[in-house]
C-alpha positions as CSV (number, residue, x, y, z in Angstrom):
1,X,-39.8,2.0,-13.2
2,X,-36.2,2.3,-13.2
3,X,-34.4,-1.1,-12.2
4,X,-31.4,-2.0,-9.8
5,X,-28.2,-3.6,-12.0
6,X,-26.4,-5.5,-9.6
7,X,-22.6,-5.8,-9.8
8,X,-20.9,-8.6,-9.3
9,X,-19.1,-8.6,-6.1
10,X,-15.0,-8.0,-5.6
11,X,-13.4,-11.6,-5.3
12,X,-10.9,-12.4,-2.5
13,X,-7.6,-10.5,-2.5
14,X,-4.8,-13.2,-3.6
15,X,-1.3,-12.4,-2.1
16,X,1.2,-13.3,-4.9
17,X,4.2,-11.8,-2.9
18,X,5.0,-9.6,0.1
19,X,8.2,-8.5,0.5
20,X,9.8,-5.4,3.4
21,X,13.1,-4.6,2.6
22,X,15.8,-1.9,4.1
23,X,16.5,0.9,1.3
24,X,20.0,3.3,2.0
25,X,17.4,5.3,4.3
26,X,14.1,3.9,4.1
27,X,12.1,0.9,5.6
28,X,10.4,-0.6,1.9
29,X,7.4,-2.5,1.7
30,X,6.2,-4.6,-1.8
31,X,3.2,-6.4,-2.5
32,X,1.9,-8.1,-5.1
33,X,-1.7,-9.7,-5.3
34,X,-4.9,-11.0,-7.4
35,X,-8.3,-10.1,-7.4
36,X,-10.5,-10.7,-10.7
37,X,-8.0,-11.9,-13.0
38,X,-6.1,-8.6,-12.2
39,X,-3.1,-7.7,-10.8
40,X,-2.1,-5.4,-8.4
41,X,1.5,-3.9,-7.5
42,X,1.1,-2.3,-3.8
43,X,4.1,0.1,-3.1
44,X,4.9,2.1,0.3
45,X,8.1,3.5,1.4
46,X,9.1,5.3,4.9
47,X,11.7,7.8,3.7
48,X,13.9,9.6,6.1
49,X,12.0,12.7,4.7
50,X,8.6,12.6,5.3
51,X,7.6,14.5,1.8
52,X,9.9,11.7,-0.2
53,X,7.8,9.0,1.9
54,X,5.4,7.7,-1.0
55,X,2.9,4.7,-1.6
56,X,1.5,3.5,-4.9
57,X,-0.9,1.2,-6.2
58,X,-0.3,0.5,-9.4
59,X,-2.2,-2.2,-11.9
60,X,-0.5,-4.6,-14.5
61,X,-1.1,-4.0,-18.2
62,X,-0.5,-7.1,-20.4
63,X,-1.2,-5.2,-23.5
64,X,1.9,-2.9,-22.7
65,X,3.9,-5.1,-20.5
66,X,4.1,-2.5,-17.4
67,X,2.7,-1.7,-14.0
68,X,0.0,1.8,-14.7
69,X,-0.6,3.4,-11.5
70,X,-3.9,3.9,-10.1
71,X,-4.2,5.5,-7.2
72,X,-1.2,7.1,-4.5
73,X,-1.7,8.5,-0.9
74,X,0.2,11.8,-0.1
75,X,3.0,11.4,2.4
76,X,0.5,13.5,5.0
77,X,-1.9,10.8,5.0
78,X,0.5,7.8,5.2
79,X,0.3,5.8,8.9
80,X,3.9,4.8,8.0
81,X,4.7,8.7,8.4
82,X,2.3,9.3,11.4
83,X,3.6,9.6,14.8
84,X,2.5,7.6,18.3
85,X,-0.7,9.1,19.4
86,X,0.0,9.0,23.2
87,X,4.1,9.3,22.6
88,X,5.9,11.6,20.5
89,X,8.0,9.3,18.4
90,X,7.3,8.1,14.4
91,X,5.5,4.8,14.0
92,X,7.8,3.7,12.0
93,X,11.2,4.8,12.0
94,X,13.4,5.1,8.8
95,X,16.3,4.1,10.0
96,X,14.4,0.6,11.5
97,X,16.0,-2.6,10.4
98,X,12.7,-4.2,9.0
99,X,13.6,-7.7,11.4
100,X,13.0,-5.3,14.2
101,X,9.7,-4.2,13.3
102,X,7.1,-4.8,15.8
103,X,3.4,-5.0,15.2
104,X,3.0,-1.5,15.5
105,X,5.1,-0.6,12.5
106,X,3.8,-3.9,10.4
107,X,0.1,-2.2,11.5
108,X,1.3,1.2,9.9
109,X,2.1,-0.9,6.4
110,X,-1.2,-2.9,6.8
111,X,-3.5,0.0,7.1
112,X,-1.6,2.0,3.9
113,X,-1.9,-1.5,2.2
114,X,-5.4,-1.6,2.5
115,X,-5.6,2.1,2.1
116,X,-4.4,2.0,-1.4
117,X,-6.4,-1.2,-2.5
118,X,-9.5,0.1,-1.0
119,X,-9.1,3.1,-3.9
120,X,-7.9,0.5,-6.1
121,X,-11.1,-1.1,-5.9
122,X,-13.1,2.2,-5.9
123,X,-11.7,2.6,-9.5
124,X,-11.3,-0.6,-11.1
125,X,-14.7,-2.4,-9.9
C-alpha cells in the first residue's frame, strides 16, 4: 500500500518592503518579502518598449551573498504590458508618474506580483 507524505503547508507571505519608483522611461515596482525563513526579491518594470518590459523573482542566497533568480514572466504575459480590455489604451502607461497610478495600474503590479510568487512557490516548496 503506497502512503500519502504530507507537506507542510506554505506560511504567510511577510512584506519586508514595497517600493514603485519612476525609472528615465519606466513605471518600477520592488518588493521584498518572507515566507519560510526565505527571502524573496519580486521585480517588475513597465518599459516604454514592451519587449524591454521584464519581471523577476528572484531568491536570497546567504551562502553567496546575492539575489538567484527563480522564475521571470515574458513581457507577453505581463498585465503591466496588457492593454484595457473594453478601451484601446495600455494599463499602465510608461510614462505614468507612479503618484498618479490608479487602482487599475496598482491591479496590473498585483496580479504580476502574485504571478511571479505563485512560480516561486511552485519551485521552492
Amino acid at each position: 500500500m503506497k502512503t500519502k507524505t504530507k507537506t507542510a503547508p506554505v506560511s504567510a507571505l511577510k512584506t519586508i518592503e514595497e517600493v514603485y519608483f519612476n525609472g528615465s522611461q519606466s513605471v518600477e515596482f520592488k518588493g521584498i518579502y518572507n515566507i519560510d525563513g526565505l527571502k524573496l526579491k519580486v521585480e517588475i518594470d513597465r518599459d516604454s518598449y514592451d519587449s524591454q518590459s521584464h519581471a523577476y523573482i528572484s531568491v536570497w542566497q546567504a551562502a553567496n551573498l546575492q539575489w538567484s533568480q527563480v522564475a521571470s514572466l515574458h513581457h507577453s504575459e505581463m498585465a503591466v504590458c496588457a492593454r484595457h480590455p473594453q478601451r484601446d489604451f495600455e494599463l499602465v502607461f510608461y510614462q505614468m508618474k507612479v503618484r498618479d497610478m490608479g487602482l487599475v495600474e496598482r491591479n496590473a503590479f498585483q496580479a504580476d506580483k502574485d504571478a511571479l510568487i505563485k512560480l516561486a512557490k511552485q519551485i521552492l516548496f
